[in-house]
Residue, then its C-alpha position, 0 to 999 in steps of 0.5 A: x598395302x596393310x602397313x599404309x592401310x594402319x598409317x605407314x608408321x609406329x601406332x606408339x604415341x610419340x614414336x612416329x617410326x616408318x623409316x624402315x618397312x622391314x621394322x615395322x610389324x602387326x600387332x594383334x590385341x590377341x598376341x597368343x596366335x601368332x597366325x593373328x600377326x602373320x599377314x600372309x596367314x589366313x587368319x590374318x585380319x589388319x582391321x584388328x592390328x596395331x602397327x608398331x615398329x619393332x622396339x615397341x612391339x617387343x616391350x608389347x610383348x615383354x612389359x615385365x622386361x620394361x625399365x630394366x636399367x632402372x631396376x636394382x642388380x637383385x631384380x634384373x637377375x629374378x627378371x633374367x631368370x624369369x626369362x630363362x625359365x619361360x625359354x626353358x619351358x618353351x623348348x620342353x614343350x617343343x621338344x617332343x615335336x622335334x622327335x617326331x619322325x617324317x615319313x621319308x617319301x621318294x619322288x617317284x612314290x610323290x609323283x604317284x599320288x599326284x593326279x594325272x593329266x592327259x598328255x597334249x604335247x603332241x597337239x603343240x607340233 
């Protein structure tokens, strides 16, 4: 429904694109908050999307990384680089989330805090 909503294709002029639907995705002019993108998010408005297919929303996403065949060997290593670093720092700041501990909760200790409702099985003979 929201995909037919923006137009059923590729927003990129030129492209056209809608063979796919699973190719297809939303993009938000604010593409920090992934939630903006993610349609089964609740803060996921279409009427702020654009709709790209995959290939372009990436170069959307990474225009440093456009046109890297026709650059020089120098600049596509300081680009490659450029991209590692950024991964890198993501992952450091990532890290400490993955360290964090679950508190483990048996089913019984689950079932306890959950409300509990009168029993009408027996009305059903």
């Amino acid at each position: 429904m929201y995909v037919l909503m923006l137009g059923g294709k590729c927003s990129e002029p030129g492209c056209d694109y809608n063979k796919n639907l699973a190719a297809l995705e939303f993009h938000h002019p604010n593409g920090k908050d992934k939630d903006l993108e993610n349609w089964r998010s609740p803060k996921f408005k279409v009427e702020e999307c654009i709709l790209y297919c995959s290939n372009h929303h990436r170069e959307h996403h990474h225009p440093e990384l456009n046109n890297f065949n026709d650059t020089t060997d120098e600049e596509r290593s300081r680009q490659i680089k450029e991209g590692l670093a950024k991964r890198k720092a993501h992952e450091d700041a990532i890290a400490p989330l993955a360290n964090l501990e679950t508190p483990s909760v048996s089913l019984v200790e689950a079932s306890a805090l959950l409300p509990s409702f009168p029993d009408y099985s027996s009305r059903l003979k």
